[in-house]
C-alpha positions as CSV (number, residue, x, y, z in Angstrom):
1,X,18.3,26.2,23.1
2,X,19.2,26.2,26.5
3,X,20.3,22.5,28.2
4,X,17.2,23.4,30.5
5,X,14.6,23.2,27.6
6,X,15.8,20.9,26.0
7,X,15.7,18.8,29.2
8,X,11.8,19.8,29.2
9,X,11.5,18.8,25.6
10,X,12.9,15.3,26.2
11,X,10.2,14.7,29.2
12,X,7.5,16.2,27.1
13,X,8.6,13.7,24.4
14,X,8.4,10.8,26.8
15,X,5.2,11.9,28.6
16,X,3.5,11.7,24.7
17,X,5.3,8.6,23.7
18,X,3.9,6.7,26.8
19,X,0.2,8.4,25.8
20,X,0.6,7.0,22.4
21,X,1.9,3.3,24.0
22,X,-1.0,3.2,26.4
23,X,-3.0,4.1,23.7
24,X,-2.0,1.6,20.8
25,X,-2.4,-1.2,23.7
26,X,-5.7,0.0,24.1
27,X,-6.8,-0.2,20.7
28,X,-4.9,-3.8,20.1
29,X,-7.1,-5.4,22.9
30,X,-9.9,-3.5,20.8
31,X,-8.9,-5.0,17.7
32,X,-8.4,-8.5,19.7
33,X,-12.1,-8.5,21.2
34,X,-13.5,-7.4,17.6
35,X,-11.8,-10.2,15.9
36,X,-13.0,-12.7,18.8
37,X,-16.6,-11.5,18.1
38,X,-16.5,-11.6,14.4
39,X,-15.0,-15.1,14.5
40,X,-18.1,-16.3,17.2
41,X,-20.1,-14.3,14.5
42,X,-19.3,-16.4,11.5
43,X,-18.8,-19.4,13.2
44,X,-22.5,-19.2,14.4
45,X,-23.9,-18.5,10.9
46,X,-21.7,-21.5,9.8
47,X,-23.9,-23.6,12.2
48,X,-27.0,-22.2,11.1
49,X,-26.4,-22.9,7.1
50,X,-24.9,-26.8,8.3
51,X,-28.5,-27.3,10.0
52,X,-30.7,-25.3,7.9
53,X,-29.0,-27.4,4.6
54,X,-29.5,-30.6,6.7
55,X,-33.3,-30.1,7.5
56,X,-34.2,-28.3,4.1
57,X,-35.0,-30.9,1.5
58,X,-32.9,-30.0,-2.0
59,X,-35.3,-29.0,-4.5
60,X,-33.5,-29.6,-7.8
């Protein structure tokens, strides 16, 4: 292989290996914002069984 494409293979390499970085960032902040809404989620239906099992007499 000449020292020419193997020059060209190296910046090919790098060109993917910053397409993969950007690309795992993206899906991080992804993963961040879905685990920020299914936190909200559950804490919100925490807040609803707290008051719904305040204001509902126990039948028992």
């Amino acid at each position: 292989m000449s020292k020419e494409k193997q020059t060209e293979d190296v910046e090919t390499l790098k060109s993917m290996t910053v397409k993969l970085e950007l690309g795992n960032m993206k899906l991080k902040a992804t993963k961040a914002e879905a685990i920020k809404t299914l936190i909200a989620y559950f804490e919100r239906e925490a807040a609803i069984k707290s008051i719904l099992e305040k204001t509902t007499p126990f039948k028992g």
